[in-house]
Phi, psi and omega in degrees: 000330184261009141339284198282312181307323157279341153260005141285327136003274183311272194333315161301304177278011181251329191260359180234351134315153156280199166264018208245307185280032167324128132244157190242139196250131175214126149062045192054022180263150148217133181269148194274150156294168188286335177301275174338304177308246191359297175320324191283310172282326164296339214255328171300313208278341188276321190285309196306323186302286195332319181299292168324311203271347158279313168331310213257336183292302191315338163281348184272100149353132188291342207267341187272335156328269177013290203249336159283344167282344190299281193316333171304314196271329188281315168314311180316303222230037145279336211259004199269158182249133191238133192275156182257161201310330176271357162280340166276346193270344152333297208271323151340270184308319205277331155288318184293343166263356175276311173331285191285308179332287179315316166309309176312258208331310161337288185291348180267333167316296188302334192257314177314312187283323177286344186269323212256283209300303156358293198283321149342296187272000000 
């Protein structure tokens, strides 16, 4: 009987397959097509390279580093558009008064509030 229940199995799984792809059901084994295998070992062998090319950066000298973050950063900060001197004493001014505004209303918070505690105790 269990005969026949694997080869209706098969006969099923054959007929909602294409034919490139058979699987064949035997005893609760199931074999992969081959294409898949192959497929598995190129996808290994693609990780193993990869790996080996994290290996040989992870060997590079510090000193190479260095001088490659150098050539990154200089490169970097060529392409920056850099503002003219009157656009910084603009922008200058315009943080150094927010700054003393803010020192104020601060400092009046604070005396208002020690004169209000003051007046407590």
């Amino acid at each position: 009987m269990s005969k026949k229940k694997n080869l209706q199995q098969e006969t099923l799984i054959s007929e909602g397959e294409k034919a490139s792809e058979t699987v064949v059901v035997t005893d609760e084994k199931v074999s992969k097509p081959a294409k898949e295998k192959k497929a598995a070992k190129d996808d290994k062998s693609a990780k193993n390279q990869k790996n080996a090319k994290k290996k040989d950066k992870n060997k590079e000298s510090a000193g190479k580093k260095i001088r490659r973050k150098t050539r990154e950063t200089v490169s970097e900060l060529k392409k920056v558009t850099w503002p003219g001197f009157g656009e910084v004493c603009k922008r200058t001014g315009i943080v150094l008064s927010f700054v003393v505004i803010f020192a104020v209303v601060l400092f009046g918070l604070d005396t208002l509030l020690g004169y209000l505690f003051g007046l407590l105790t």
